[in-house]
Backbone bond lengths (Angstrom), bond angles and torsions (degrees), N, CA, C in turn:
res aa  C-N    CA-C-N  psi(-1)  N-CA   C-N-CA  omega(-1)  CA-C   N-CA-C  phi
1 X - - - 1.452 - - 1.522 108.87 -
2 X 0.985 102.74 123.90 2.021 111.83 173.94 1.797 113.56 -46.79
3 X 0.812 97.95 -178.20 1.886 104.09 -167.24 1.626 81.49 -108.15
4 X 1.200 97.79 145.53 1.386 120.57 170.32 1.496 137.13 -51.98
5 X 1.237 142.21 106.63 1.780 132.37 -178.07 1.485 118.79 -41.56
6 X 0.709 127.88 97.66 1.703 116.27 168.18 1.360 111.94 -113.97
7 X 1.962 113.56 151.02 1.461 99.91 147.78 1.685 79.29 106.27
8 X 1.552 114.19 -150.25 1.437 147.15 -159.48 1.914 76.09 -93.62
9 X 1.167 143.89 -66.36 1.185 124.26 -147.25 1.942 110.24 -66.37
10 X 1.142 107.13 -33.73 1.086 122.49 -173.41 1.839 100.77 -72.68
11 X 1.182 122.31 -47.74 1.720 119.79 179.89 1.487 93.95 -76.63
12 X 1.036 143.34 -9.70 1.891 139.60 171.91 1.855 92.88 -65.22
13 X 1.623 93.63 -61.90 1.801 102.46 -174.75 1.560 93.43 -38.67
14 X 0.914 110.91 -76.98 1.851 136.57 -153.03 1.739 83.38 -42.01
15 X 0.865 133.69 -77.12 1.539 140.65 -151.01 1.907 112.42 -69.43
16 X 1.612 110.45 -45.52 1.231 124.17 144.01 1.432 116.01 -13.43
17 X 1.563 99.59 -87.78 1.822 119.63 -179.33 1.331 92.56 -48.79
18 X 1.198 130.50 -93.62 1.434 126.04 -163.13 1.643 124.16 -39.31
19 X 1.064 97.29 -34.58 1.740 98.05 157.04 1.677 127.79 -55.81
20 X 1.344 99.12 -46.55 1.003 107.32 172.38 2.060 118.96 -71.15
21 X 1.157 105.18 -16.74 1.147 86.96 179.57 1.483 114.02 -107.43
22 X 1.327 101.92 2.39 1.672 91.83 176.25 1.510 106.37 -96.16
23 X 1.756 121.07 -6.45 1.212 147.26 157.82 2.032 100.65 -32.17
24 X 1.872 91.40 -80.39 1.226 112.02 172.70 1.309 127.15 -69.32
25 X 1.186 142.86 -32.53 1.745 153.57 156.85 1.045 109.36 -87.51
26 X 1.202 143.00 -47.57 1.415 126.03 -127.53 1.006 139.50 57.00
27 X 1.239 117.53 173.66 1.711 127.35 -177.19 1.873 94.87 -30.79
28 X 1.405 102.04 -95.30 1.229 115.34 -157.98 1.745 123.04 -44.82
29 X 1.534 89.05 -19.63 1.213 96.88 177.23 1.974 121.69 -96.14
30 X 1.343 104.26 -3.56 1.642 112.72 174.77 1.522 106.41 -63.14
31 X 1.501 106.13 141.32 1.665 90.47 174.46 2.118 73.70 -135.13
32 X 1.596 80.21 175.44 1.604 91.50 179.79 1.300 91.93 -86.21
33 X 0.909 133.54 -44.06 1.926 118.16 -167.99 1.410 108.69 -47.66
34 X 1.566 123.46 -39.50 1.509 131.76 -149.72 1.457 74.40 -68.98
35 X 1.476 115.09 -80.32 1.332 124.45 -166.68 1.381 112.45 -24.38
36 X 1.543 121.93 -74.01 1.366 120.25 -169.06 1.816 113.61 -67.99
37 X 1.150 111.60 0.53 1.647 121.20 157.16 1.269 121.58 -64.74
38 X 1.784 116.12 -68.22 0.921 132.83 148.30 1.404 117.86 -32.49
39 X 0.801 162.92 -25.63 1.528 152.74 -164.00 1.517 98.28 -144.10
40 X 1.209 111.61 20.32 1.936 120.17 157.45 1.759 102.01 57.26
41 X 1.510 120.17 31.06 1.512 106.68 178.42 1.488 104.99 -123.35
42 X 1.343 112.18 -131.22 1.793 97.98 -170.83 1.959 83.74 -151.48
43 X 1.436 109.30 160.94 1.208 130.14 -175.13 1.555 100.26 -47.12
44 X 1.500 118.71 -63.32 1.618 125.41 -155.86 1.593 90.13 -61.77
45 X 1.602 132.22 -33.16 1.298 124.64 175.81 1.214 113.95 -63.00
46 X 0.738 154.09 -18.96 1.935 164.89 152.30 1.792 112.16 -57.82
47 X 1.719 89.50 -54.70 1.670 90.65 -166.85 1.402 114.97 -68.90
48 X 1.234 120.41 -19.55 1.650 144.46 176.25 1.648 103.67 -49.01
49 X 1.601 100.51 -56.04 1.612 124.36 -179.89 1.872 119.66 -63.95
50 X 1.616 91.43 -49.86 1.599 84.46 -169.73 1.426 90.99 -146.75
51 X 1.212 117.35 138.02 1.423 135.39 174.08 1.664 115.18 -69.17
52 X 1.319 137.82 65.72 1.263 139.01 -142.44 1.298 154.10 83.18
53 X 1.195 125.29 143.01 1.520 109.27 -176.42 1.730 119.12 -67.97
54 X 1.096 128.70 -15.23 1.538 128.07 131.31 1.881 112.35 -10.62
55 X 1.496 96.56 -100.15 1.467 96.63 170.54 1.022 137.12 -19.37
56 X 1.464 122.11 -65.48 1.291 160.36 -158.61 1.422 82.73 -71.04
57 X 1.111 142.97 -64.45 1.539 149.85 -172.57 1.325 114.57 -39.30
58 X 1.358 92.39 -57.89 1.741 102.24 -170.38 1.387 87.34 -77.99
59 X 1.367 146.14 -79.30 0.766 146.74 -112.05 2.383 99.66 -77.86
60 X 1.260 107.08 -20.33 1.433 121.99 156.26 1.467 106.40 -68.52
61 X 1.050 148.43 -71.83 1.365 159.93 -177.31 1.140 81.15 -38.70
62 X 1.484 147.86 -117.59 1.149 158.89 153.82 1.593 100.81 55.23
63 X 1.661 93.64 -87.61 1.370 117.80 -164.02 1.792 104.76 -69.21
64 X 1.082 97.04 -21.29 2.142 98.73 159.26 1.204 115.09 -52.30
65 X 1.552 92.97 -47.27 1.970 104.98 -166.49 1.039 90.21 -55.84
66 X 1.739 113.26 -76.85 1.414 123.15 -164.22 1.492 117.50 -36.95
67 X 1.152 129.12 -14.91 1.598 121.27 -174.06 1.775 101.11 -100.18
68 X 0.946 114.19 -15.92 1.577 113.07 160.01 1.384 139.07 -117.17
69 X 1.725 114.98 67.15 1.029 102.89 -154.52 2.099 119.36 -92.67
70 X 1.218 79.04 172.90 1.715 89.00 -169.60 1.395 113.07 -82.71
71 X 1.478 123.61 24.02 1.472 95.17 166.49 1.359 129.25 -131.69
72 X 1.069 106.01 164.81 1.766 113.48 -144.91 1.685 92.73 -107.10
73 X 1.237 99.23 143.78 1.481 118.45 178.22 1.747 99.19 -70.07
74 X 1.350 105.99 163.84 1.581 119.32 154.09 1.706 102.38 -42.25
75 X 0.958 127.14 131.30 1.754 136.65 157.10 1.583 117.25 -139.84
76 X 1.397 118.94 29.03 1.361 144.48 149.52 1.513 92.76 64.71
77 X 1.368 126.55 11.63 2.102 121.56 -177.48 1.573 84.76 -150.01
78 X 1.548 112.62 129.17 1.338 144.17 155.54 1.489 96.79 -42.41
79 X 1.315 117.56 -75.31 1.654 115.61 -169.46 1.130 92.70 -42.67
80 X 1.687 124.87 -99.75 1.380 135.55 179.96 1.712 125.04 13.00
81 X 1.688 90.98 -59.39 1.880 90.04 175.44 1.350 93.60 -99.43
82 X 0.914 140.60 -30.22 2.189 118.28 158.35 1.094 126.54 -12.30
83 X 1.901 98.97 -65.16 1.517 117.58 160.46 1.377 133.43 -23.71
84 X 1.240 89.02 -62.89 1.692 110.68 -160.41 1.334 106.61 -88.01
85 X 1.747 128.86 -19.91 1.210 145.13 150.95 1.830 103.99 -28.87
86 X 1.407 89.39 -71.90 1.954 111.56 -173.59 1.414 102.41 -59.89
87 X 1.411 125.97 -30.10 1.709 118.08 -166.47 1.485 85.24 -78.63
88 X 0.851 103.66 -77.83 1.769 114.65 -176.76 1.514 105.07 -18.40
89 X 1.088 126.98 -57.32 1.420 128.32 -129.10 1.906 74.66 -99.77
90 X 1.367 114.77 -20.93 1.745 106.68 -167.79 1.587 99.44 -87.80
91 X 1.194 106.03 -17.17 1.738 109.41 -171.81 1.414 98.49 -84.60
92 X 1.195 130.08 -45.42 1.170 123.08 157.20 1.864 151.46 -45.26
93 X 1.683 85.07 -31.39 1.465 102.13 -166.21 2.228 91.71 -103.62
94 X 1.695 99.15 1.36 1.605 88.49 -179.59 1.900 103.28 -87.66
95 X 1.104 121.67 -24.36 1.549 116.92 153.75 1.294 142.09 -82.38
96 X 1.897 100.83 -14.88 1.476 97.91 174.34 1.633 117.42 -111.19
97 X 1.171 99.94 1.49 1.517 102.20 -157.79 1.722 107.25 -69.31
98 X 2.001 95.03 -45.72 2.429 90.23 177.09 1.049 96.68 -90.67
99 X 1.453 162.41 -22.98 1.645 135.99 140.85 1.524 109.98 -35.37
100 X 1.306 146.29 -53.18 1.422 134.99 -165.47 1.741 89.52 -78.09
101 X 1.094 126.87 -58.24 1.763 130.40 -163.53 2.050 84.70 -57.94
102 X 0.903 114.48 -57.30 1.592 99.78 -171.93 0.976 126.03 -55.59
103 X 1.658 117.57 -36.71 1.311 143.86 171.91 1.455 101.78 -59.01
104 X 0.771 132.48 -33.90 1.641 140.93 -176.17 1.267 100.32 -73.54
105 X 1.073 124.28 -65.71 1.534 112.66 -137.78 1.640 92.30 -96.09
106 X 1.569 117.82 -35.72 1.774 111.14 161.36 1.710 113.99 -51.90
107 X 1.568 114.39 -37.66 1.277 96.04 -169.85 1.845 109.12 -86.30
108 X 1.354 117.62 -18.94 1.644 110.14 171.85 1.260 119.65 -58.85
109 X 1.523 94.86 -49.17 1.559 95.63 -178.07 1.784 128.87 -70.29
110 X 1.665 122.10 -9.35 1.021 157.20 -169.55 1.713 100.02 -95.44
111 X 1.329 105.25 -51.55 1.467 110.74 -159.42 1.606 121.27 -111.01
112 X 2.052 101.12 -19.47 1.495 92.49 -175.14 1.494 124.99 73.39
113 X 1.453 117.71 8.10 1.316 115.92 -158.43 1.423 100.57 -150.61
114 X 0.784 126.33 156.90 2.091 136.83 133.44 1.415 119.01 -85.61
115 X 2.065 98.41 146.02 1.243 99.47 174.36 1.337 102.53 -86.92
116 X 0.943 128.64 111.43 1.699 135.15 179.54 1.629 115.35 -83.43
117 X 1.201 122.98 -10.71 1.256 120.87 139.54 0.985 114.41 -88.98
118 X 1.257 169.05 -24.08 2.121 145.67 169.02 1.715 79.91 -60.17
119 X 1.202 113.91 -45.00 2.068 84.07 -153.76 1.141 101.85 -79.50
120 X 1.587 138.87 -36.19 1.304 136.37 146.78 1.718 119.47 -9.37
121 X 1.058 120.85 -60.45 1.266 155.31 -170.11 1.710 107.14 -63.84
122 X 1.846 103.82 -59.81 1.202 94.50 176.41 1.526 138.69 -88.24
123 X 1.460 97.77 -10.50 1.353 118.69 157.32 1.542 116.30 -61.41
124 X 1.239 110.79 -55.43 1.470 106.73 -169.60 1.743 104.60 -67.53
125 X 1.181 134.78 -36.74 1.423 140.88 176.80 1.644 93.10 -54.34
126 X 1.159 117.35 -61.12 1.662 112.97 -164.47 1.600 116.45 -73.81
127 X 1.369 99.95 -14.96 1.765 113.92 179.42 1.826 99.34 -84.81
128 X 1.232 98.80 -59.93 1.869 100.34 172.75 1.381 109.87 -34.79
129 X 1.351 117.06 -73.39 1.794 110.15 170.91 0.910 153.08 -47.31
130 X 1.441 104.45 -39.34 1.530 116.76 143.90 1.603 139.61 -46.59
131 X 1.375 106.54 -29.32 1.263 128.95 166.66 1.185 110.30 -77.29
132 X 1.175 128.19 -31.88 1.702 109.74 -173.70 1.495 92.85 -86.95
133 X 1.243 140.05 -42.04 1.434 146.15 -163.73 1.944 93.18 -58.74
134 X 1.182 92.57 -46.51 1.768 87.19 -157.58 1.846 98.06 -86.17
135 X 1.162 132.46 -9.39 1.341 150.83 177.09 2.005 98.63 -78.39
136 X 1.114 111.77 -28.11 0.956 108.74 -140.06 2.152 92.43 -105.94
137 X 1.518 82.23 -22.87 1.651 100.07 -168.11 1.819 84.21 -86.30
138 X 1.256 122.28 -48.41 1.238 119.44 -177.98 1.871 103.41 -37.71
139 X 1.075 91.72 -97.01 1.364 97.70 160.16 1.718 131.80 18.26
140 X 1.322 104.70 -72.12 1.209 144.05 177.97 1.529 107.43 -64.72
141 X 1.572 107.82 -30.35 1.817 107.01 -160.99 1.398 114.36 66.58
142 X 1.397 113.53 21.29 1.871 91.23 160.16 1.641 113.48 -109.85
143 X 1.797 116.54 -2.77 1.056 99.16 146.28 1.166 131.11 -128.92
144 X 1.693 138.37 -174.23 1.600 125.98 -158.98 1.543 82.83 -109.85
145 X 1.535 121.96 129.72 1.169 112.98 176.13 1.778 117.41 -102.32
146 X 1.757 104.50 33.92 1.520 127.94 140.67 0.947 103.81 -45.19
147 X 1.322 123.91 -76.20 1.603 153.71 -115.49 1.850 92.54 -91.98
148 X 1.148 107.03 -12.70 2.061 114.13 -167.51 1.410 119.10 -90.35
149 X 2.000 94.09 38.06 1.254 101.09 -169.59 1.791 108.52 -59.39
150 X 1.157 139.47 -154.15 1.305 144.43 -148.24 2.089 94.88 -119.14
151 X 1.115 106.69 -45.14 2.018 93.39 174.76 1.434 90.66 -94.06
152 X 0.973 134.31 3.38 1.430 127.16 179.51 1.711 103.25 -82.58
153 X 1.302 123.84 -69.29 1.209 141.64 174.08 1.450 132.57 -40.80
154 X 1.824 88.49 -34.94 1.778 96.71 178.06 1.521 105.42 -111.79
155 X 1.773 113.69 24.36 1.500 93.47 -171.68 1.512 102.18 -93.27
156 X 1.416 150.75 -27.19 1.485 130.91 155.98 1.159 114.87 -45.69
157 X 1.120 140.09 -54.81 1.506 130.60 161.09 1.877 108.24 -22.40
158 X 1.356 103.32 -94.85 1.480 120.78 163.34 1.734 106.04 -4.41
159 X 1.745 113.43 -74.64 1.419 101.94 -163.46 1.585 113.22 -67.36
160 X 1.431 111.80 -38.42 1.212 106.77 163.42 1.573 119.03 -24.69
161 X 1.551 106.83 -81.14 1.585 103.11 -152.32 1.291 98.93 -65.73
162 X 1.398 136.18 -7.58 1.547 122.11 -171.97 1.639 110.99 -96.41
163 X 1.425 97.66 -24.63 1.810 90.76 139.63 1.446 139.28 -61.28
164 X 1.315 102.05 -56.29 1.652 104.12 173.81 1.364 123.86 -59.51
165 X 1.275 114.63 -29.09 1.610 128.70 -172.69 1.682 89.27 -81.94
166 X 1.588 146.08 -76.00 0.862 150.78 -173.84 1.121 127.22 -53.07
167 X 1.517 128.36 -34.07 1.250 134.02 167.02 1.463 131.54 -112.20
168 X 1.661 119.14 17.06 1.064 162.25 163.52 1.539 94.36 55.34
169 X 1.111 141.69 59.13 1.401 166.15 -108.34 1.504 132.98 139.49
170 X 1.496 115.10 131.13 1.701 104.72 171.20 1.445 97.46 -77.07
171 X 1.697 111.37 167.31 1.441 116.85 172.38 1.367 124.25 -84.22
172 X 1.276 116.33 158.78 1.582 121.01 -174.41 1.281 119.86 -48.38
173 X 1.229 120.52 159.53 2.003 104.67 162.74 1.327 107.09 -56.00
174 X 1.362 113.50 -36.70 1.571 103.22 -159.07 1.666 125.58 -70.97
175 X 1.782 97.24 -19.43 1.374 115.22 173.50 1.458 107.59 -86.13
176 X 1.237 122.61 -36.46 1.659 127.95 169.55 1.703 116.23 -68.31
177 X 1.205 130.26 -5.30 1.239 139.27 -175.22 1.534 95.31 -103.81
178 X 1.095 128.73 -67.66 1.389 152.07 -177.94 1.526 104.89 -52.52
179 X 1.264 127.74 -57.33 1.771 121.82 151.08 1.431 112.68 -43.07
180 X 1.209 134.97 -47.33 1.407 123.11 171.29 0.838 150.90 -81.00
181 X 1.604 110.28 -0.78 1.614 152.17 -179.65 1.118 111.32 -105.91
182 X 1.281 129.45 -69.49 1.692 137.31 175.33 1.166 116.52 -82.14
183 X 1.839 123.39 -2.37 1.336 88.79 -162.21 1.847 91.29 -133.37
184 X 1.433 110.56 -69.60 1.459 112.91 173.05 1.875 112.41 -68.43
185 X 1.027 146.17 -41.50 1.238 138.48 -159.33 1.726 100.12 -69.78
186 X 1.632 129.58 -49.88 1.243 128.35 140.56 1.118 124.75 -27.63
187 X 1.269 152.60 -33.40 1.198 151.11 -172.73 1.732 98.66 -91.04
188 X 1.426 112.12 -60.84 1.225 105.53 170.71 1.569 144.07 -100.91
189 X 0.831 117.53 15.60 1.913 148.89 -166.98 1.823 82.63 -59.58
190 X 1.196 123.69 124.19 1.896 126.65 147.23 0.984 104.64 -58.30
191 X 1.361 100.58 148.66 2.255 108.11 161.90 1.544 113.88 95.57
């Protein structure tokens, strides 16, 4: 018999499995047993961790995000890491986006509620990156950081998720090129 999970390796298992099953079920369909099957432990090892399959939900979603994150190195052009902002953020949102949309609409109707931390969470991850990108263009002088008013700043963020959320999909290059060309770099471009 193998040595036991403990620690960070053992909540990787835990979050893993549960990913996977809201992958395969969904929300409504995750139970804690599947999970703690899957990841070879026992229910009270879960319940210790997260007070429900609620938790347990987000707290997989979460750790999805976390394994793909959105931020872009220095690449010396505002557009350039814009780009790679949106690739990133689409490579990410192409595995989580109908697990989170399913997760949604099983857990409102189930729960009456929002998890107001995951969206907390994913806002602030996509607002953080954005900020260094557009901090970074300041910097640089290609943008006027007048212009960094507050819907100004978070609206690539913004069109993003109202694609992914709405069309249960990240957006094309051609719509992610075209947001950064026609739509934000105009808004914020210096000079």
């Amino acid at each position: 018999m193998g040595e036991r999970r403990r620690g960070a390796d053992l909540e990787q298992a835990l979050l893993e499995a549960a990913w996977l099953e809201l992958i395969e079920h969904g929300y409504a369909g995750l139970t804690i047993e599947r999970v703690a099957e899957k990841a070879g432990t026992s229910r009270p090892v879960i319940s210790r961790r997260w007070d429900g399959k609620a938790p347990l939900a987000i707290a997989a979603i979460r750790h999805q995000m976390a394994k793909h994150p959105l931020e872009v190195p220095d690449r010396g052009n505002v557009r350039t890491e814009l780009l790679e902002f949106l690739e990133r953020a689409s490579e990410r949102a192409a595995g989580i986006a109908a697990a989170f949309t399913l997760f949604m609409s099983e857990y409102l109707s189930e729960t009456s509620s929002s998890p107001e931390a995951l969206h907390l969470a994913i806002i602030r991850g996509e607002a953080e990156s954005l900020s260094v990108i557009l901090k970074r263009g300041v910097e640089r002088g290609e943008v006027d950081q007048k212009k960094l008013i507050p819907p100004v700043s978070s609206l690539l963020g913004d069109l993003f998720r109202h694609h992914a959320i709405m069309n249960f999909s990240a957006p094309p290059p051609a719509l992610r090129k075209a947001w950064v060309d026609s739509v934000i770099l105009p808004l914020i471009r210096a000079g």
